[in-house]
C-alpha positions as CSV (number, residue, x, y, z in Angstrom):
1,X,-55.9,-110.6,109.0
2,X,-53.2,-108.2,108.8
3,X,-54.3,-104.6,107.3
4,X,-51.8,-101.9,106.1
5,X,-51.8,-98.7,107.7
6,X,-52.4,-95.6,105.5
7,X,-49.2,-93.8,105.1
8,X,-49.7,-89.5,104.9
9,X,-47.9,-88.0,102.0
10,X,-46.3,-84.5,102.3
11,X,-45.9,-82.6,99.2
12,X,-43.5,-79.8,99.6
13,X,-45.4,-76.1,98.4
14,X,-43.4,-74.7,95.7
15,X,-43.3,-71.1,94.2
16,X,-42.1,-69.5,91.3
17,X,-39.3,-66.9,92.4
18,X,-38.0,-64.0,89.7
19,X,-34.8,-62.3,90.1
20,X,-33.4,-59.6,87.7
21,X,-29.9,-59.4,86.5
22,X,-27.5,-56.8,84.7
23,X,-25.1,-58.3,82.8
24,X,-21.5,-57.1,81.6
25,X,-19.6,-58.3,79.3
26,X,-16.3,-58.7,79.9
27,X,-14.9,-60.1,76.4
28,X,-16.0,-59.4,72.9
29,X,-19.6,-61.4,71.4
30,X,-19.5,-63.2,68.6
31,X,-23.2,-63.5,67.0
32,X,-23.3,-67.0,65.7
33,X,-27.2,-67.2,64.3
34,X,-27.3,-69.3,61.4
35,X,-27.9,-67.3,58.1
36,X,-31.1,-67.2,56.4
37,X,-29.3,-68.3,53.2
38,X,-27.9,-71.9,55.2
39,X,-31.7,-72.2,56.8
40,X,-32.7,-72.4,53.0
41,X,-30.7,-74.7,52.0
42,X,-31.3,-77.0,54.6
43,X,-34.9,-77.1,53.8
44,X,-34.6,-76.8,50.3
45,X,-30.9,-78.0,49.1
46,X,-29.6,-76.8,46.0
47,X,-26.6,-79.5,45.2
48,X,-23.5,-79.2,44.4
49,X,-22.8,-76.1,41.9
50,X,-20.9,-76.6,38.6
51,X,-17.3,-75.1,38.2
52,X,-19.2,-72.8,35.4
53,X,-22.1,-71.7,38.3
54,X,-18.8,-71.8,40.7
55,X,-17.0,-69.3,38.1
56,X,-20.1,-66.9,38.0
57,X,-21.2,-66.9,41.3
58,X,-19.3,-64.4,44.4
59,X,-19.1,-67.6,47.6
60,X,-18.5,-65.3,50.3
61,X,-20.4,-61.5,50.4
62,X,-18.9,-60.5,53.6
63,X,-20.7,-57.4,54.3
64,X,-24.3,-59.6,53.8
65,X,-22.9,-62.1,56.1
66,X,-22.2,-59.7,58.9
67,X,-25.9,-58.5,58.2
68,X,-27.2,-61.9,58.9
69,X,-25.4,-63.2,61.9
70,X,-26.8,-61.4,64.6
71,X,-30.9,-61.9,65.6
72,X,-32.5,-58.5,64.8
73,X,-35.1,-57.8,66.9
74,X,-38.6,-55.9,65.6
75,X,-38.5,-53.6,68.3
76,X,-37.4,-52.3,71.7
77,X,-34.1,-50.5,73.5
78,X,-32.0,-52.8,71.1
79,X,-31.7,-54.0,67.4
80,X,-29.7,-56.9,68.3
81,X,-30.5,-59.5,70.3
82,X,-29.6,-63.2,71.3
83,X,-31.6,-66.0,72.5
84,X,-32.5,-66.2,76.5
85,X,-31.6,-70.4,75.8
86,X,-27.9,-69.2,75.4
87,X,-28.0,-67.8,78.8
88,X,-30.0,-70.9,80.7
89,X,-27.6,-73.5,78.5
90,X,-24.9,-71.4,79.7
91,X,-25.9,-71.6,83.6
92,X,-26.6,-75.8,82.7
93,X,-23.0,-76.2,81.4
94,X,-21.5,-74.4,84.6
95,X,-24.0,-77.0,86.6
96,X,-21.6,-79.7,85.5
97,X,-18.5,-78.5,87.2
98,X,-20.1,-76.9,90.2
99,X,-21.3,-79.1,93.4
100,X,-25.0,-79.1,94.6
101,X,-26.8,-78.9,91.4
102,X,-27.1,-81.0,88.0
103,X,-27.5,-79.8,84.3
104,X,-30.8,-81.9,84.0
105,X,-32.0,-79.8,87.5
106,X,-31.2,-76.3,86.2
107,X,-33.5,-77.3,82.7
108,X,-36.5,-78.4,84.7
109,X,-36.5,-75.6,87.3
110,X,-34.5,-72.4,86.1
111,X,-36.1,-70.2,83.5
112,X,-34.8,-67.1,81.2
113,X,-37.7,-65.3,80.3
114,X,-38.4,-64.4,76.7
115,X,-37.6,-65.8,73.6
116,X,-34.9,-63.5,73.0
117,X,-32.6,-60.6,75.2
118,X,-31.7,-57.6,73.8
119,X,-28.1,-57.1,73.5
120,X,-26.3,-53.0,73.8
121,X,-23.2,-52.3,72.4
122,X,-22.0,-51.2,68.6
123,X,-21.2,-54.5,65.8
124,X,-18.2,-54.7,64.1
125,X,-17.4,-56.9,61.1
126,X,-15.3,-59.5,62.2
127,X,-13.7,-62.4,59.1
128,X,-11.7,-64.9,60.7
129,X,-10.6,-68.4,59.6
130,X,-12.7,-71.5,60.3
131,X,-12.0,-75.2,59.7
132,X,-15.8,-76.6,58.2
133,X,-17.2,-79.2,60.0
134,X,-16.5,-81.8,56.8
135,X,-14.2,-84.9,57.1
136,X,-11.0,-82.9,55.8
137,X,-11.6,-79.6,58.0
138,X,-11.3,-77.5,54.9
139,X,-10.3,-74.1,55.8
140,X,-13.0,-70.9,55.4
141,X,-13.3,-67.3,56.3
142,X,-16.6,-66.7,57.8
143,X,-17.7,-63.1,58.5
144,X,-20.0,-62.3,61.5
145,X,-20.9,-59.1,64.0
146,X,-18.9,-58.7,67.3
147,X,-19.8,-57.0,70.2
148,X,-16.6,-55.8,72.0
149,X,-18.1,-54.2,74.9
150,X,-21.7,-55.2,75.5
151,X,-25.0,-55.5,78.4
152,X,-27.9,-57.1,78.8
153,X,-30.7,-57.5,81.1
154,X,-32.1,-61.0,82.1
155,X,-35.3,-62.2,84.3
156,X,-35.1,-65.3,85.6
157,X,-37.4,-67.4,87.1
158,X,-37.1,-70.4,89.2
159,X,-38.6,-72.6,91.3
160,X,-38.1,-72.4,95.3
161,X,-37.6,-73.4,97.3
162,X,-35.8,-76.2,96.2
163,X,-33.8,-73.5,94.1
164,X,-32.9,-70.6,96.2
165,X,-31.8,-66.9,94.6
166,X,-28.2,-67.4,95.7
167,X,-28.2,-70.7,93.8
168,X,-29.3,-68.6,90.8
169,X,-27.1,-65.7,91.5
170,X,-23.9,-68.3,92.1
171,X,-25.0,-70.3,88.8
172,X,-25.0,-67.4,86.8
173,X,-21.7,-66.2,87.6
174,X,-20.4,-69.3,87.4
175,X,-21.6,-69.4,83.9
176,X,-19.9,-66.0,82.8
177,X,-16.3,-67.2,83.3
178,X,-16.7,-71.3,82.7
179,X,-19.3,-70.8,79.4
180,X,-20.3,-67.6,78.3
181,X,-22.8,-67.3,75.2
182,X,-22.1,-66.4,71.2
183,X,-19.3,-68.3,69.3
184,X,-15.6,-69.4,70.6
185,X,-17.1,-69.7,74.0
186,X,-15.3,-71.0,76.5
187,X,-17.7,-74.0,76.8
188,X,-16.9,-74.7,73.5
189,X,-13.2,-75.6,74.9
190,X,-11.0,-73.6,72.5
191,X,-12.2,-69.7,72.9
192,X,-12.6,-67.3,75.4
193,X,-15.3,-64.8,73.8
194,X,-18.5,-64.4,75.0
195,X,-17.6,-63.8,79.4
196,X,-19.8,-61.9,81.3
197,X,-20.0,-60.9,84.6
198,X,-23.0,-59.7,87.1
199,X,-23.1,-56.1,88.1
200,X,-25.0,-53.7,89.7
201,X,-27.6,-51.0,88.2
202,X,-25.4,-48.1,88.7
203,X,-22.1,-49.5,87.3
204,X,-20.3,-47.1,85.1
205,X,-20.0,-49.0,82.8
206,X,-23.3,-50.9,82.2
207,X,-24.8,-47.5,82.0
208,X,-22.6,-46.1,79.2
209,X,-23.5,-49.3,77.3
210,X,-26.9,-49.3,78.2
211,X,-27.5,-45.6,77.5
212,X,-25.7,-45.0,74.8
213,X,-25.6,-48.3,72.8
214,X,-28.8,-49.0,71.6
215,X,-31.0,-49.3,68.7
216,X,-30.0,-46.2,67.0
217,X,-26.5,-46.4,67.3
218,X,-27.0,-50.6,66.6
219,X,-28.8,-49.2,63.0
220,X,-25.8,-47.4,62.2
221,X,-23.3,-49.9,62.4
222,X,-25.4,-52.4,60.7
223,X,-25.8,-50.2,57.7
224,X,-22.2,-48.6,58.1
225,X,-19.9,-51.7,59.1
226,X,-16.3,-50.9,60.7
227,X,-13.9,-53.8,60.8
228,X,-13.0,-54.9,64.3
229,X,-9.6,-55.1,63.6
230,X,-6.8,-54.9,61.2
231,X,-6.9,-58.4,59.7
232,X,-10.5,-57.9,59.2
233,X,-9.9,-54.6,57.6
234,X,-7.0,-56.0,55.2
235,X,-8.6,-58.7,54.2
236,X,-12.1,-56.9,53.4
237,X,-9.9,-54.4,51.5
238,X,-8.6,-56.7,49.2
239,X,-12.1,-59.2,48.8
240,X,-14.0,-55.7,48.1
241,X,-11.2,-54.9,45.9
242,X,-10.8,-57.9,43.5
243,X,-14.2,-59.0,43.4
244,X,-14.8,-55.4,41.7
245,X,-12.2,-56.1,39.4
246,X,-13.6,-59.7,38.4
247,X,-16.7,-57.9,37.4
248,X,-18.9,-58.5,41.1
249,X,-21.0,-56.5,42.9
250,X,-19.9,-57.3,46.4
251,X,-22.6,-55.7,49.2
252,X,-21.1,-52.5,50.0
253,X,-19.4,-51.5,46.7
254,X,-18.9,-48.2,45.4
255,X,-21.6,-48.1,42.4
């Protein structure tokens, strides 16, 4: 009678690699968290207001809005912060259109550590025009913090050797100019805010924002807001403005 051989099995010896990056952004974040207001009302809904409750109630408070949109962290170099998943989800979507590696891959075996990466560079209040996700795409303004110029510092782990710190170093990159992180990302098909770009410790530029851009200076502009541009400024001008008039008081109003 016929017996079957043992067969050996190999197992390939795998290690956990870190690398450290120094990020530079090379177009203007857009902090997209969702407000604690909209976190509410998802757990708790309020229904639909009455036109009297409509009448009597201010729908937008810009300067609140701006206040809410980035992730404040408790402490460290930075107040604001975003979460390390927008930086591995940005590395997975690049996965898609690069050879050699798949977004399901990069999840198991590539790793941002931390929940969240603190972000330098001074917020400005930025109102633009959105289209809301109902069935008629009614037009809003929504009101959120930008970054123009901003760092960051990332540690990544991954697993090698079946990932090797090129991959990583390639991936990332890659990610910078095909996804980037925040709102109107490129990944997002229609933007191009959010880019970044590797560098090296002693850029010129990563220091200046890393020096001088932190928590401090990150207060300041939270409490203080500048419009990032001259839409923004017009258009806060004239909500601060008539909201007064109607007998609001707007965040940020003279008393």
């Amino acid at each position: 009678m016929a017996t079957q051989k043992d067969e050996a099995v190999t197992v390939l010896r795998v290690e956990q690699g870190t690398i450290r990056l120094n990020i530079l952004g090379t177009s203007p974040l857009i902090c997209n968290r969702m407000s604690e207001k909209a976190r509410r009302e998802l757990l708790l809904p309020n229904g639909r207001k009455s036109s009297a409750e409509r009448q009597s109630s201010l729908k937008h408070d810009p300067i609140s809005e701006f206040r809410a949109s980035p992730y404040i962290l408790p402490s460290g170099d930075t107040l604001i912060g975003v979460m390390a998943s927008a930086f591995k989800g940005a590395m997975g979507t690049a996965a898609l259109d690069l050879p050699g590696a798949t977004k399901a891959k990069i999840g198991r075996l590539v790793y941002v550590e931390g929940d969240y990466v603190g972000i330098f560079g001074r917020p400005k209040l930025h109102m633009s025009v959105v289209r809301s996700a109902d069935i008629n795409h009614t037009p809003d303004v929504r009101s959120r913090a930008i970054i123009p110029e901003w760092a960051c510092r990332l540690e990544i782990s991954f697993v090698e050797p079946i990932i090797k710190q090129q991959a990583v170093l390639n991936l990332m990159a890659a990610a910078g100019i095909t996804a980037g992180i925040g709102d109107w990302r490129p990944e997002k098909g229609k933007g191009a805010y959010g880019r970044f770009e590797l560098v090296d410790d002693d850029d010129p530029k990563f220091v200046y924002l890393t020096k001088g851009y932190g928590r401090e200076v990150q207060d300041s502009a939270m409490r203080m807001p500048e419009p990032y541009d001259a839409e923004t400024e017009e258009l806060l001008g004239w909500y601060m403005a008539t909201a007064v008039s109607k007998g609001f008081t707007p965040t940020g109003a003279a008393a």
